[in-house]
gemmi code that builds the backbone of each chain (N, CA, C; Angstrom):
import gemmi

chains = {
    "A": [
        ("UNK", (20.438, -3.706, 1.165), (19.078, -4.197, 1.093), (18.110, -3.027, 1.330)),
        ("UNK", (17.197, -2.839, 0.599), (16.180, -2.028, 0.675), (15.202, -2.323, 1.866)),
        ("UNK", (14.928, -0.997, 2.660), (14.262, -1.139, 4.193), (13.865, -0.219, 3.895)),
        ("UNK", (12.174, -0.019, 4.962), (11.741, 1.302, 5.892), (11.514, 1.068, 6.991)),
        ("UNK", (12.095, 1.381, 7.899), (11.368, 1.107, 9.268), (10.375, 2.686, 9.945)),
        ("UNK", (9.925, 2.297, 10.551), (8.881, 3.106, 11.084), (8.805, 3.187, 12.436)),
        ("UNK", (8.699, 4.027, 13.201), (8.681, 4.201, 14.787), (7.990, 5.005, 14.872)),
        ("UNK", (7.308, 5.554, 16.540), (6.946, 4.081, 17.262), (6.273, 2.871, 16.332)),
        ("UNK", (5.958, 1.187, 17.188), (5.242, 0.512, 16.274), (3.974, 1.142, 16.613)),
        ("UNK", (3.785, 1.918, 17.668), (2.549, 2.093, 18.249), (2.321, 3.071, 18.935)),
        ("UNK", (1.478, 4.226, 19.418), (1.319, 5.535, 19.919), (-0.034, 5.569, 20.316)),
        ("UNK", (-0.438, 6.152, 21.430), (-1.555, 6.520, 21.921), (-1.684, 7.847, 22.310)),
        ("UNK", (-2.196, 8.942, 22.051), (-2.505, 9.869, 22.620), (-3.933, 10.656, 22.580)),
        ("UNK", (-4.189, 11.572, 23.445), (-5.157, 12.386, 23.399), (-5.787, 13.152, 22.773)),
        ("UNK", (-7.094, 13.101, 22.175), (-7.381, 14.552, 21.494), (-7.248, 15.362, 21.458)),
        ("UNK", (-6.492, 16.241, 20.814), (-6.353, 17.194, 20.487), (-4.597, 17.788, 20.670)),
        ("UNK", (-4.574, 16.347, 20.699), (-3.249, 16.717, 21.040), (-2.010, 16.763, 19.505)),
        ("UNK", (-0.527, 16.810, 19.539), (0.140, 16.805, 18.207), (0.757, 15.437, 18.530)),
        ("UNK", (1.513, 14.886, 16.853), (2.482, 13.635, 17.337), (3.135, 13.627, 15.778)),
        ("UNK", (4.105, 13.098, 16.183), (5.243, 12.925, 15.115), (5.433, 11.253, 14.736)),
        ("UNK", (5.331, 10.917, 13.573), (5.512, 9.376, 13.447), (7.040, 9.236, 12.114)),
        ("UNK", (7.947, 8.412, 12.738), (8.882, 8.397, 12.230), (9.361, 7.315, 11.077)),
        ("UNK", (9.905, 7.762, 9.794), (10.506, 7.110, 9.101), (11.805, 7.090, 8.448)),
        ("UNK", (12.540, 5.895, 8.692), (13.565, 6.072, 8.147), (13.779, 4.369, 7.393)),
        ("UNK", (14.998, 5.042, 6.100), (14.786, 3.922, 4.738), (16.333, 4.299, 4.480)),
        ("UNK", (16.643, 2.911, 3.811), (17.866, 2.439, 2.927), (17.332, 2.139, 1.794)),
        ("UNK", (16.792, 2.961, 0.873), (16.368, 2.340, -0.482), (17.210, 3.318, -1.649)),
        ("UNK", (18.118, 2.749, -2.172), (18.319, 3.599, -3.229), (18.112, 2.671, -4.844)),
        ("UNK", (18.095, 3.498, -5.732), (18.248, 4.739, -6.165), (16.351, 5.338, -5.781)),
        ("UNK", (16.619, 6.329, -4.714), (15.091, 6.768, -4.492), (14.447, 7.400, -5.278)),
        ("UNK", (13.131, 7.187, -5.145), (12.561, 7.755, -6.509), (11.557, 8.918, -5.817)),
        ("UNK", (10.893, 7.851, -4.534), (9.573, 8.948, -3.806), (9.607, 8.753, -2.683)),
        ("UNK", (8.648, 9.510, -1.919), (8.518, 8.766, -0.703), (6.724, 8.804, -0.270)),
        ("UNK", (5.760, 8.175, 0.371), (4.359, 8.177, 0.308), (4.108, 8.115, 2.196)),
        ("UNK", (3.478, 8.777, 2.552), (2.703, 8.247, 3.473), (0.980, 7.627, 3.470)),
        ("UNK", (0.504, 7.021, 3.936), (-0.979, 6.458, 4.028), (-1.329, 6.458, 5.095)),
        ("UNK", (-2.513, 6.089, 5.622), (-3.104, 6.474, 6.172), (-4.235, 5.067, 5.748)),
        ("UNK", (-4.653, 4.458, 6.833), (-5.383, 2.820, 6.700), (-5.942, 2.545, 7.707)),
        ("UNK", (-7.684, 2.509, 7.743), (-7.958, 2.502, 9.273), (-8.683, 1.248, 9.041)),
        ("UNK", (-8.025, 0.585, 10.138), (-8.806, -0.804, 10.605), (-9.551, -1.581, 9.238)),
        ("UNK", (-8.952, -2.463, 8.721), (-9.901, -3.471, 7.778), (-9.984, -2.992, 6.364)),
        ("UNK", (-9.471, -1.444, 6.302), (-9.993, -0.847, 4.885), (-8.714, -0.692, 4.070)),
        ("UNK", (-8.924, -0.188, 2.812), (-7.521, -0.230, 1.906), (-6.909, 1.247, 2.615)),
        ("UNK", (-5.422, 1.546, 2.494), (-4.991, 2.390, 2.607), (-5.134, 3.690, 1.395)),
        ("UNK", (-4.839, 5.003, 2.037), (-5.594, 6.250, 1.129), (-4.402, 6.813, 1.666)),
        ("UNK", (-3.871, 7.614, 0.449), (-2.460, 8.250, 0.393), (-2.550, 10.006, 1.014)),
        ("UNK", (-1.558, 9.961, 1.688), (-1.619, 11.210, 2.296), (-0.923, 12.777, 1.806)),
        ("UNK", (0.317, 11.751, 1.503), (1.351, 12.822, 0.848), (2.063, 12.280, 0.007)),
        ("UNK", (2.962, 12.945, -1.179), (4.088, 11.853, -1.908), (4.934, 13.126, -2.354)),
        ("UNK", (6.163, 12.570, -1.927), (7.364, 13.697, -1.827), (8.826, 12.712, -2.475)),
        ("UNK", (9.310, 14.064, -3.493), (10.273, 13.508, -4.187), (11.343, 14.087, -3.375)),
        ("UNK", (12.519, 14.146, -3.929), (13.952, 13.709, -3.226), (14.276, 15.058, -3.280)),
        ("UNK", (13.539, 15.879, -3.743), (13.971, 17.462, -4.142), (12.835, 18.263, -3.051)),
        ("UNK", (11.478, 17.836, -2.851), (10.470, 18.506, -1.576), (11.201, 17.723, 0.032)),
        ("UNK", (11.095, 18.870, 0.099), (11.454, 18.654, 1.748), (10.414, 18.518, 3.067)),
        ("UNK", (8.889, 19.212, 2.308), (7.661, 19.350, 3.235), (6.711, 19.222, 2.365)),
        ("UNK", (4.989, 18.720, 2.655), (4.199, 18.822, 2.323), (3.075, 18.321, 3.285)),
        ("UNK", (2.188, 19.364, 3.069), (1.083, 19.790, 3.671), (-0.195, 18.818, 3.337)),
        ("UNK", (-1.007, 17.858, 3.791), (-2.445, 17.944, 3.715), (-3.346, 17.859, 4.632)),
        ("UNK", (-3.860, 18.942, 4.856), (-5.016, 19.279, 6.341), (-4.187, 19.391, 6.979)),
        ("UNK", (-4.251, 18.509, 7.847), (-3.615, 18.528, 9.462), (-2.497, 17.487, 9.260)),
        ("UNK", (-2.258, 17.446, 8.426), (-1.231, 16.130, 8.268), (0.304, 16.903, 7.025)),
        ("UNK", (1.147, 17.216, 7.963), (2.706, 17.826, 7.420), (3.451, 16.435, 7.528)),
        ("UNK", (4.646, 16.171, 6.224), (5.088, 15.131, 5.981), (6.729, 15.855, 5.565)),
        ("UNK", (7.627, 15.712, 6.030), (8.779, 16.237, 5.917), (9.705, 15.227, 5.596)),
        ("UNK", (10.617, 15.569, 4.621), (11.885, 14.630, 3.699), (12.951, 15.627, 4.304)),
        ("UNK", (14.178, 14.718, 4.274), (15.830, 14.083, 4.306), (15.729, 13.482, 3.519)),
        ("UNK", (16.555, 14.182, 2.420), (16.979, 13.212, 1.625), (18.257, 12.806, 1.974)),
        ("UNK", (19.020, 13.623, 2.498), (20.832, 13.192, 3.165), (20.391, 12.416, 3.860)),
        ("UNK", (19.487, 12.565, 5.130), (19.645, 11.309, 6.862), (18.653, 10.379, 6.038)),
        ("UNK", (18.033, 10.758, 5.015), (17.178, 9.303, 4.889), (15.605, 9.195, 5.783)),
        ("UNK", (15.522, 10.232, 5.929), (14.627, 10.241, 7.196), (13.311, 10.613, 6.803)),
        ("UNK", (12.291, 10.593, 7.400), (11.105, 11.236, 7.163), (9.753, 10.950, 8.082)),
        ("UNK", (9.490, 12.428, 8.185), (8.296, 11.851, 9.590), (7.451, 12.565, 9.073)),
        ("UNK", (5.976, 11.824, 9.704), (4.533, 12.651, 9.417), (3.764, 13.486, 10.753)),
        ("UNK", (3.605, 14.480, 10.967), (3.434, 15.407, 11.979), (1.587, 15.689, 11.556)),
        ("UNK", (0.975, 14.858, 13.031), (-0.567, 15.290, 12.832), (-1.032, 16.399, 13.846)),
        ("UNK", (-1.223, 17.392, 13.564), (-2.037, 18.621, 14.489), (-3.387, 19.111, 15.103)),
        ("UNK", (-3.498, 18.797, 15.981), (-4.466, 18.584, 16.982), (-5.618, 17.721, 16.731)),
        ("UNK", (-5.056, 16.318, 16.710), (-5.487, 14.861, 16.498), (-7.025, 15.067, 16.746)),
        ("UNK", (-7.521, 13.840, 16.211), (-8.959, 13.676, 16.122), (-9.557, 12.701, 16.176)),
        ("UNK", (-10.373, 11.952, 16.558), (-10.779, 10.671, 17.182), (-10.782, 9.861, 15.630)),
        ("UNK", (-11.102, 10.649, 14.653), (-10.594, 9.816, 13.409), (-9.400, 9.484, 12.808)),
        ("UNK", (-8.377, 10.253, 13.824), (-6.928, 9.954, 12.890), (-6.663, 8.879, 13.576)),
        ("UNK", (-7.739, 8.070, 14.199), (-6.926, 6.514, 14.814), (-6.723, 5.631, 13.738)),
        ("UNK", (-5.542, 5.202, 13.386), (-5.469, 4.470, 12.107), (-3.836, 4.132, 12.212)),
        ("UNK", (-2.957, 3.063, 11.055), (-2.502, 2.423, 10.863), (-1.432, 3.881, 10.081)),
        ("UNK", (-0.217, 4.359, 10.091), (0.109, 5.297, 9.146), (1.369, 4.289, 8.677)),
        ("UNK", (1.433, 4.140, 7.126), (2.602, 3.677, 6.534), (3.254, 4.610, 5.652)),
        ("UNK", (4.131, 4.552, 5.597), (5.440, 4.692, 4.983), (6.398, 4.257, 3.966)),
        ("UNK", (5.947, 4.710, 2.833), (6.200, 3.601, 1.891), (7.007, 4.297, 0.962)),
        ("UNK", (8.510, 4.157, 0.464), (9.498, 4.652, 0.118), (9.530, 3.558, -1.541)),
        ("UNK", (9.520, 4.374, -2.452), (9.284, 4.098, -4.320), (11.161, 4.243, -4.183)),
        ("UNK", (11.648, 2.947, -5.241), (12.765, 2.842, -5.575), (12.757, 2.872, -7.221)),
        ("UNK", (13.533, 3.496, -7.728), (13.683, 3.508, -9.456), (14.211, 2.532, -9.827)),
        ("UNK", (13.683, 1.156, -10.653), (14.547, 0.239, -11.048), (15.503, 0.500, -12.291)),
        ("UNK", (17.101, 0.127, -12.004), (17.811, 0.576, -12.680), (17.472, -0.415, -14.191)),
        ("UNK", (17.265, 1.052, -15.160), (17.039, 0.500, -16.578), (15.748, 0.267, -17.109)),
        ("UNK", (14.627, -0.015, -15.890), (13.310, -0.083, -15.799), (12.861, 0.802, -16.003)),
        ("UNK", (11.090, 0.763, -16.337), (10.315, 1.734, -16.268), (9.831, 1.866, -15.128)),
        ("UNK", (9.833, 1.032, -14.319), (8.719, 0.977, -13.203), (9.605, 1.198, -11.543)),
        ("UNK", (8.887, 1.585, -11.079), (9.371, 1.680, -9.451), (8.797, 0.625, -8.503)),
        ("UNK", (9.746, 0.270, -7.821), (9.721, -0.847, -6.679), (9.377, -0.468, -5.568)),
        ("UNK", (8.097, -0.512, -5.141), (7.776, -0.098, -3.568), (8.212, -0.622, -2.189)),
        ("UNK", (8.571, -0.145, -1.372), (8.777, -0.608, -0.578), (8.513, -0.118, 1.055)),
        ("UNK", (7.389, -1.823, 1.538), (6.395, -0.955, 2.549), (6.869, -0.869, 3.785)),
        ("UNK", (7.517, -0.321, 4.866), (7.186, -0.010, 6.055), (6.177, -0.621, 6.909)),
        ("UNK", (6.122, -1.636, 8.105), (4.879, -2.099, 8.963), (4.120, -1.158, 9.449)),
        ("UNK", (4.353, -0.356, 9.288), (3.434, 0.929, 9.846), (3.482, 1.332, 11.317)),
        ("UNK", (3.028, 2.363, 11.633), (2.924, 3.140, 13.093), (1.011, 3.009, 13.427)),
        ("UNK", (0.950, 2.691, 14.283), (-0.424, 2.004, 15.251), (-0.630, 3.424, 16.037)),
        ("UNK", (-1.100, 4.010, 15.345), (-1.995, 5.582, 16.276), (-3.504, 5.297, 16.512)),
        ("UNK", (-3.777, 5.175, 18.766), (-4.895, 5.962, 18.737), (-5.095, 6.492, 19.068)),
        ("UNK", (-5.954, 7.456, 19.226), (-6.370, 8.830, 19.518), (-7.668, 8.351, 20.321)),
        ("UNK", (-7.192, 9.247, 21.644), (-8.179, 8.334, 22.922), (-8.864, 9.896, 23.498)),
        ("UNK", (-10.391, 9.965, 23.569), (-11.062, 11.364, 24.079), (-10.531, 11.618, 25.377)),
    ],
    "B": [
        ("UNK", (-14.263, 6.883, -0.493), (-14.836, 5.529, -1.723), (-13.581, 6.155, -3.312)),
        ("UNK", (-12.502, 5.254, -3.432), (-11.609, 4.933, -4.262), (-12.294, 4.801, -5.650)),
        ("UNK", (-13.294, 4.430, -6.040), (-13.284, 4.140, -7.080), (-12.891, 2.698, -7.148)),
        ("UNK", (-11.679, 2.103, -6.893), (-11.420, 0.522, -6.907), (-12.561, -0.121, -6.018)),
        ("UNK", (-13.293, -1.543, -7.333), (-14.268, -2.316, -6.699), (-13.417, -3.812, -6.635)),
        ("UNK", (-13.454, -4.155, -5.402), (-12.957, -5.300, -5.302), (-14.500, -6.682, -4.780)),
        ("UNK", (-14.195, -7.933, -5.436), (-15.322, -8.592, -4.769), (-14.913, -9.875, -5.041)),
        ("UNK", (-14.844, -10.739, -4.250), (-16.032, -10.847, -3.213), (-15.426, -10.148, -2.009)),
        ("UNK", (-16.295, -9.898, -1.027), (-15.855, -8.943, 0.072), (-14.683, -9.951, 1.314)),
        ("UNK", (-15.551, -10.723, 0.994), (-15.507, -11.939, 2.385), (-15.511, -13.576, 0.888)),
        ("UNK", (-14.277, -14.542, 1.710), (-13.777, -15.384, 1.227), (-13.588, -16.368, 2.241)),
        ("UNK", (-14.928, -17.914, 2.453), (-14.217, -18.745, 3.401), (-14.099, -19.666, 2.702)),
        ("UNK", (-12.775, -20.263, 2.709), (-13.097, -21.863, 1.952), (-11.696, -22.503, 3.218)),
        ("UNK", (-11.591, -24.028, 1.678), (-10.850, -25.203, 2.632), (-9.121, -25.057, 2.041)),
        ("UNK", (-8.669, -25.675, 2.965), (-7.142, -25.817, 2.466), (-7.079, -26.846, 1.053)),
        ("UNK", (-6.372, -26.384, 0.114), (-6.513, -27.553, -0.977), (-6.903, -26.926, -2.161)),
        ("UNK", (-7.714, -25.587, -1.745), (-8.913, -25.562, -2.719), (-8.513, -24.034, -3.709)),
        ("UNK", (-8.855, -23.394, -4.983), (-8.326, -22.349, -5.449), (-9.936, -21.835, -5.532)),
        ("UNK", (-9.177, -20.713, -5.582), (-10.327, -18.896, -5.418), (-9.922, -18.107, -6.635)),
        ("UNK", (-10.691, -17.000, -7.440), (-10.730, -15.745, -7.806), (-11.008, -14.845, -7.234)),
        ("UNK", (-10.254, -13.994, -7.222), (-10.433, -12.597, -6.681), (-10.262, -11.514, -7.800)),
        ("UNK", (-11.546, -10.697, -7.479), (-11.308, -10.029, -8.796), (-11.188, -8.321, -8.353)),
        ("UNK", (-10.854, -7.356, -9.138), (-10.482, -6.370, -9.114), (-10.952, -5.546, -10.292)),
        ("UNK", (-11.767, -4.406, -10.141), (-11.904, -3.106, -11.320), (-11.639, -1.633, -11.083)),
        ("UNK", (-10.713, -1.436, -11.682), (-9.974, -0.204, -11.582), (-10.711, 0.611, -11.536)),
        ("UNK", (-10.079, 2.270, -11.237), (-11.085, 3.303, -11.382), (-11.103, 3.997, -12.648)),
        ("UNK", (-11.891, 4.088, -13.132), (-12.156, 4.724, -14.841), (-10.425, 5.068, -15.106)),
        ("UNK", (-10.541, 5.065, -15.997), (-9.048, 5.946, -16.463), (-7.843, 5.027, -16.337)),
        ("UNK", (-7.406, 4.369, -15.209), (-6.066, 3.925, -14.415), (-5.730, 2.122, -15.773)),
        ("UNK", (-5.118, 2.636, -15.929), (-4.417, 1.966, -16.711), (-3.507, 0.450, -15.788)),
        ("UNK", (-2.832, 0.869, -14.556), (-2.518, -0.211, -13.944), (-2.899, -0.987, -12.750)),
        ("UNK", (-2.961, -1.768, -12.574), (-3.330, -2.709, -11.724), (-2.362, -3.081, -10.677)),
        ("UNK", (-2.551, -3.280, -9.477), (-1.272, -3.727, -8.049), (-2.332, -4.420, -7.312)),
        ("UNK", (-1.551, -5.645, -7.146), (-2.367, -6.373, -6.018), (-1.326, -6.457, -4.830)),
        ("UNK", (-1.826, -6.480, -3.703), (-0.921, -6.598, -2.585), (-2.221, -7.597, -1.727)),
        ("UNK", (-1.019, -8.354, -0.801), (-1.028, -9.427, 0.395), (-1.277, -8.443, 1.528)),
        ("UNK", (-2.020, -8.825, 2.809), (-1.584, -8.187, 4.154), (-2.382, -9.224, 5.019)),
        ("UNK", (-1.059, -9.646, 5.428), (-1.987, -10.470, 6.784), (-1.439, -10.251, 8.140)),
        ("UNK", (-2.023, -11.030, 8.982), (-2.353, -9.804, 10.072), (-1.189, -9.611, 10.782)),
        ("UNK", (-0.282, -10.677, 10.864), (1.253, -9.875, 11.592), (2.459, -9.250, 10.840)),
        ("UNK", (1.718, -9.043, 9.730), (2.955, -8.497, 8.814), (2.028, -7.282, 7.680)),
        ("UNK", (3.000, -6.715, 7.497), (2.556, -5.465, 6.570), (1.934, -5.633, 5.104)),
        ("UNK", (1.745, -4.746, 4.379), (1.492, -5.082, 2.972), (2.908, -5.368, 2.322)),
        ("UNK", (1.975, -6.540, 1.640), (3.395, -7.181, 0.910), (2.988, -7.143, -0.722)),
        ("UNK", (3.557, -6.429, -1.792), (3.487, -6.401, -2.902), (3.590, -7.850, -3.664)),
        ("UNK", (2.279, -7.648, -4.566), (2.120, -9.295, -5.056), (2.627, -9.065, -6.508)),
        ("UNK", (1.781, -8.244, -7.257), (2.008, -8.073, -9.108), (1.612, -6.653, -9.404)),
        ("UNK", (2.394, -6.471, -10.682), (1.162, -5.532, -11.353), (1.043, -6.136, -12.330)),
        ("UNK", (-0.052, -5.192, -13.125), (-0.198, -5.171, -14.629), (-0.471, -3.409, -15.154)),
        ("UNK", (0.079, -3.174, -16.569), (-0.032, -2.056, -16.984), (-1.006, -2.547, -18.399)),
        ("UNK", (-2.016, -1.839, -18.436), (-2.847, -2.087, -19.460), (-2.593, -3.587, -20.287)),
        ("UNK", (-2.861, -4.441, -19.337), (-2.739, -6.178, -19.828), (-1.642, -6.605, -20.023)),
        ("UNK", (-0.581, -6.300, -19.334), (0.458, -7.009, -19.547), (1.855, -6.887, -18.203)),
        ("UNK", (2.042, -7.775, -17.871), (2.596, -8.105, -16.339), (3.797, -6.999, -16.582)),
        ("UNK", (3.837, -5.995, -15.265), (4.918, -5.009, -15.408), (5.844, -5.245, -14.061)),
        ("UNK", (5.602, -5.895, -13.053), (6.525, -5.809, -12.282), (5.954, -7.055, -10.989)),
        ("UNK", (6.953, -7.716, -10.586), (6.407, -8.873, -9.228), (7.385, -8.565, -8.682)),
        ("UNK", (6.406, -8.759, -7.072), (7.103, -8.939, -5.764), (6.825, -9.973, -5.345)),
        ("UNK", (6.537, -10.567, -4.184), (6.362, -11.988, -3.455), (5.451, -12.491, -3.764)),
        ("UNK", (4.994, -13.374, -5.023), (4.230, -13.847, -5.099), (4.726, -14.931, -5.332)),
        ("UNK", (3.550, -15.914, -5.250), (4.043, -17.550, -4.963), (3.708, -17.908, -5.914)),
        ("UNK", (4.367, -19.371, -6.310), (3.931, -19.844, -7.762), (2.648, -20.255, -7.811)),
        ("UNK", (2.085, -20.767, -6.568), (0.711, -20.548, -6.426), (-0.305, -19.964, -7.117)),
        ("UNK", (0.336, -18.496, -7.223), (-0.706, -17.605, -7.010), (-0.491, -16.931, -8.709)),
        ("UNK", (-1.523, -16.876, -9.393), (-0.913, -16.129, -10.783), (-2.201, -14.772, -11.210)),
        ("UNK", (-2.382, -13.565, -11.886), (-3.378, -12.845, -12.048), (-2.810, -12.710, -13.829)),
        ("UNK", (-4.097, -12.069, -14.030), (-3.820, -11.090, -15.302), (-4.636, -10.392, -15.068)),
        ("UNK", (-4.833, -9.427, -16.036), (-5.514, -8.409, -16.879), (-6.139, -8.031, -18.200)),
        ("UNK", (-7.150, -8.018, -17.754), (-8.178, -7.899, -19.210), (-8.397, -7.106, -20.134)),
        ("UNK", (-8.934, -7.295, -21.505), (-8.859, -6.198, -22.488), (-9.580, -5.107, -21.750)),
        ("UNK", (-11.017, -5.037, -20.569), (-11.494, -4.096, -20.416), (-10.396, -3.425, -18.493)),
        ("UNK", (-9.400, -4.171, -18.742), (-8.965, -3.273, -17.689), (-8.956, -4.320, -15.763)),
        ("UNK", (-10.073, -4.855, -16.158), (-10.294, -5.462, -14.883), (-9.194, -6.384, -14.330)),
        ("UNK", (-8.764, -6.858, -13.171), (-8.249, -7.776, -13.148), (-8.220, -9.239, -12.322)),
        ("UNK", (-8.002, -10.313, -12.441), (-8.527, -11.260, -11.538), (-6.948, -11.645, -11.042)),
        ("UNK", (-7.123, -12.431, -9.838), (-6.132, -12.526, -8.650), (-6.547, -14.284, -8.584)),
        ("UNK", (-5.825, -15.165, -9.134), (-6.317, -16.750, -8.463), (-5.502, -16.874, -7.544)),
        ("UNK", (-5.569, -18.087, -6.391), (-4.714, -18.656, -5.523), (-5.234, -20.070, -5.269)),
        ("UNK", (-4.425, -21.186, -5.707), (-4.598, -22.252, -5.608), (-3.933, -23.058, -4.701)),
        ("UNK", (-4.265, -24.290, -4.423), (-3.801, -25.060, -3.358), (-3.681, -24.530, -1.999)),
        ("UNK", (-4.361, -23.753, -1.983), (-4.716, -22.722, -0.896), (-3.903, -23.403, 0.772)),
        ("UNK", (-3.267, -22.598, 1.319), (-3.126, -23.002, 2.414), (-3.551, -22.149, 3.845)),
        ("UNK", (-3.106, -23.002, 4.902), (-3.738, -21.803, 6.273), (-3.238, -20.434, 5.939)),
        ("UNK", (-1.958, -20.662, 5.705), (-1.070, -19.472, 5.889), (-1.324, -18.235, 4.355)),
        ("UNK", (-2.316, -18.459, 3.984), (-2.842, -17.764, 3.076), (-3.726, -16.969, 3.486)),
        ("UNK", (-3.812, -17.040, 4.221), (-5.622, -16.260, 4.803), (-4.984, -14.752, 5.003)),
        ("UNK", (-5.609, -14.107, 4.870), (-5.125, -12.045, 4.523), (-6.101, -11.937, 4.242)),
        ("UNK", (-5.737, -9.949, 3.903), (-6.626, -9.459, 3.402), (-6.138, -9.025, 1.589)),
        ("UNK", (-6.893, -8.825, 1.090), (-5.784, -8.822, -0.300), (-6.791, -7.347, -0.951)),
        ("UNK", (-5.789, -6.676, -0.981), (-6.246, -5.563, -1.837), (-5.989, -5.581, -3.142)),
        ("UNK", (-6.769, -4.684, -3.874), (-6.063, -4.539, -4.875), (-6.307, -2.829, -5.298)),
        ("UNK", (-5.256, -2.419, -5.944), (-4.885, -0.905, -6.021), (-4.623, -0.600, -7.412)),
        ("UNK", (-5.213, 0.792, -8.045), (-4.822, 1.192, -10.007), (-4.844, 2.764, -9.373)),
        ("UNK", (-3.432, 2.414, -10.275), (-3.224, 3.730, -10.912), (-2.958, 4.292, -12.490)),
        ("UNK", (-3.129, 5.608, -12.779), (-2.915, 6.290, -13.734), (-2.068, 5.372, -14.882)),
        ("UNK", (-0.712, 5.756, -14.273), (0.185, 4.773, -15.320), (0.981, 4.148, -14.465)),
        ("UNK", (2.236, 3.847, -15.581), (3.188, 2.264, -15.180), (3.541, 2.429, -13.912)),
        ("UNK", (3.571, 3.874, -13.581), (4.688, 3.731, -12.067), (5.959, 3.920, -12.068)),
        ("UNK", (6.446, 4.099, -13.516), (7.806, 4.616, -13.859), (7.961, 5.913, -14.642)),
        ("UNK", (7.268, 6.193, -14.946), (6.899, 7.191, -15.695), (6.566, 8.717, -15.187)),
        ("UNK", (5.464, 8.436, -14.197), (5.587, 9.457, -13.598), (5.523, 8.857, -12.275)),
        ("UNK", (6.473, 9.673, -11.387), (6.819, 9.321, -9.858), (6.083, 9.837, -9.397)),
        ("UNK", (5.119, 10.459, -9.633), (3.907, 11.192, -8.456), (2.435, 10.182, -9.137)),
        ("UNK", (2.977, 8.971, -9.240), (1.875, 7.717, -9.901), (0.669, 7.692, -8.499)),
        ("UNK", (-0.350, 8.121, -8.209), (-1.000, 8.114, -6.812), (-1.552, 6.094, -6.885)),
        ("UNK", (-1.363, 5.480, -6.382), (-2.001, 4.074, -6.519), (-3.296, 4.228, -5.203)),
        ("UNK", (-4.318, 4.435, -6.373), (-6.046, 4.113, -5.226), (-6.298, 2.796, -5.251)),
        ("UNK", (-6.374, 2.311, -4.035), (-6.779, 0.939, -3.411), (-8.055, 1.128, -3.148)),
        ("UNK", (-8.503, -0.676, -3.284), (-9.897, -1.224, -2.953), (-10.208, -1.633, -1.604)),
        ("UNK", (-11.462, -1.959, -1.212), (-11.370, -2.241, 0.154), (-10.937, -3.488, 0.710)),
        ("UNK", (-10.438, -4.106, -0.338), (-9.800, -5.617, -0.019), (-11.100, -6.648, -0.031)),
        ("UNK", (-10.213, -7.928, -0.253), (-11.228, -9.263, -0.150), (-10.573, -9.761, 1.308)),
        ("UNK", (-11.075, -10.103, 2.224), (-10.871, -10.995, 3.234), (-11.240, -12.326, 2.741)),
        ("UNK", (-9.524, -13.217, 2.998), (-9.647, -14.475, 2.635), (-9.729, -15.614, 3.816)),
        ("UNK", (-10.136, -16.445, 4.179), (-10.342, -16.915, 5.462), (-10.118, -18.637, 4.818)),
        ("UNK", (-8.902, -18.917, 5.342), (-8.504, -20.529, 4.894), (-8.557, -21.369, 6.190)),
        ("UNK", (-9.720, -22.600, 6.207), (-9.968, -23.110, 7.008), (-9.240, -24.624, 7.234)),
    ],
}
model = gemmi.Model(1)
for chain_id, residues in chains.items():
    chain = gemmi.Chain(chain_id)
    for i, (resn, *xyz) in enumerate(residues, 1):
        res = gemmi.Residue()
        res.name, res.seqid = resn, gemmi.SeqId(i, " ")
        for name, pos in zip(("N", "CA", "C"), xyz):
            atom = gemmi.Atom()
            atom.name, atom.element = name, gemmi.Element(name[0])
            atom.pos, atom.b_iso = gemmi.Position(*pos), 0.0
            res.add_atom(atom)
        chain.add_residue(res)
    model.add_chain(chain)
structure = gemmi.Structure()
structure.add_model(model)
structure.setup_entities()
């Protein structure tokens, strides 16, 4: 069965401080992997999207690192900011066999706030 | 600001009763994704459409049916509305099908809040 789970459900820390938010998935045949980024009430806005062949990617302050062997993947924010309080998901694209299209599949997300 | 206009913003009605929700892509984006999220559970994939024509469903109820229009836009109904309907419902376009190219970015709207009384 196709999963992402996400850890912690929830994190609090300090400005300016770093944090690691974790994902790990059973989805095959994988196609991608996405993080977002969704604060309170609003649509989610994509952070990174990494295929099965990138192992890292960079935007701002926000590094997103792939396993493709453990399956794994975490998003690393650097010296947090009273705006990175937000909802981060994890959302792992499956290739449907024979299809054109890819099957998403969402992760409940990690609950970051960032407290002055 | 996405580019995706979603409206009405805010949605109160009664149990019983059916709604439109509508959705307009951002210039260019050829497909359409609506997704569910209510409040103890994550986003839940509802439909797409790729330039007017249904390309892929996830949990959607027979309830609930959309299409897509010659100019792109798309509408979202839900009928017989119940409590357990009330979310927020986005809706998200991208470029193309989503199979095609795997780096497909899907920009979301700010959602309709549906409120079933």
């Amino acid at each position: 069965k196709n999963q992402v789970e996400q850890s912690p459900q929830s994190l609090i820390i300090l400005e300016g401080k770093n944090c690691t938010l974790q994902c790990n998935y059973t989805v095959s045949p994988f196609s991608n992997l996405r993080w977002y980024k969704q604060d309170t009430g609003r649509g989610p806005v994509s952070l990174t999207i990494m295929t099965f062949s990138e192992n890292t990617k960079s935007n701002g302050r926000y590094t997103a690192t792939l396993d493709a062997d453990t399956k794994q993947s975490s998003l690393h924010i650097t010296a947090s900011q009273l705006s990175d309080s937000a909802s981060y998901i994890c959302v792992v694209s499956a290739r449907e066999y024979g299809g054109a299209t890819n099957k998403l599949i969402f992760g409940t997300g990690t609950l970051l706030a960032v407290q002055p | 600001d996405s580019g995706v206009t979603q409206t009405p913003k805010h949605l109160i009605t009664a149990t019983g009763q059916r709604v439109t929700l509508r959705c307009s892509p951002r210039s260019g984006d050829l497909s359409v994704y609506w997704y569910q999220q209510s409040l103890d559970q994550g986003l839940q994939f509802l439909i797409q459409y790729y330039n007017g024509e249904e390309r892929a469903k996830g949990n959607i109820l027979e309830r609930f049916s959309a299409q897509q229009f010659p100019d792109l836009h798309s509408e979202l109904n839900l009928s017989s509305l119940e409590l357990g309907d009330s979310a927020l419902y986005f809706c998200a376009s991208s470029v193309a099908s989503g199979g095609a190219f795997v780096q497909d970015t899907q920009y979301f709207g700010p959602g309709t809040r549906l409120t079933v009384l």
